[in-house]
C-alpha positions, -999 to 999 in steps of 0.1 A, spaced: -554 742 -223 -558 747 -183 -525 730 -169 -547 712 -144 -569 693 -171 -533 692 -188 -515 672 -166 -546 650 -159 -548 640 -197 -510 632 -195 -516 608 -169 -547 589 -187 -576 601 -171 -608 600 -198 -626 636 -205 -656 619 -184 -634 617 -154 -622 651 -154 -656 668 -160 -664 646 -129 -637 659 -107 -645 694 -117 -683 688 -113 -677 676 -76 -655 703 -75 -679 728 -77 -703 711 -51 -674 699 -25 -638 711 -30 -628 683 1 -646 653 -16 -629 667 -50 -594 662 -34 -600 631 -23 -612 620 -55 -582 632 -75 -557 613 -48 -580 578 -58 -570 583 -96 -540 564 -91 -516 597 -102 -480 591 -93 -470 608 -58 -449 637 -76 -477 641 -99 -503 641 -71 -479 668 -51 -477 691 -81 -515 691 -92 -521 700 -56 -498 725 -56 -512 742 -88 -542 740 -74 -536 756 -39 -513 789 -59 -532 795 -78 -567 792 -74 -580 808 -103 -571 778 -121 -599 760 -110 -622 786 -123 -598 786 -161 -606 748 -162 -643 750 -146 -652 775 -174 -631 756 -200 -650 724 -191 -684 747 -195 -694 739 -158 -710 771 -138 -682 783 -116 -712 803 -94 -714 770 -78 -677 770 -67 -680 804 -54 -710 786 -34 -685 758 -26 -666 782 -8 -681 799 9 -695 769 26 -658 761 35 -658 794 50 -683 791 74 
């Protein structure tokens, strides 16, 4: 299992939530970050997703695909942020 949807399950968060995370995700990385810090996850907890999350980015795509979301809509994501 993708350590990301991992250490959201050890912390409670319903299989609906994190499909939801991961859908906005794919459509706004920023509104997705702010979404995650609203779930309430202890501050150590919050610092290490994050941290997962910005080392290695390709766990976003492992957990996109695991969830069966289409990951060409987080490359789209991106390159939004780029511009």
């Amino acid at each position: 299992m993708n350590p990301i949807i991992a250490m959201l399950k050890e912390n409670n968060i319903s299989d609906q939530q994190i499909s939801e995370i991961f859908e906005v995700l794919t459509q706004n990385p920023l509104a997705a970050m702010a979404t995650i810090s609203q779930l309430g996850l202890p501050q150590e907890k919050l610092q290490a997703l994050m941290g997962q999350v910005m080392q290695n980015p390709a766990l976003i795509k492992e957990a996109v695909e695991e969830l069966g979301l289409d990951f060409a809509k987080v490359e789209a994501a991106k390159e939004q942020l780029s511009k």
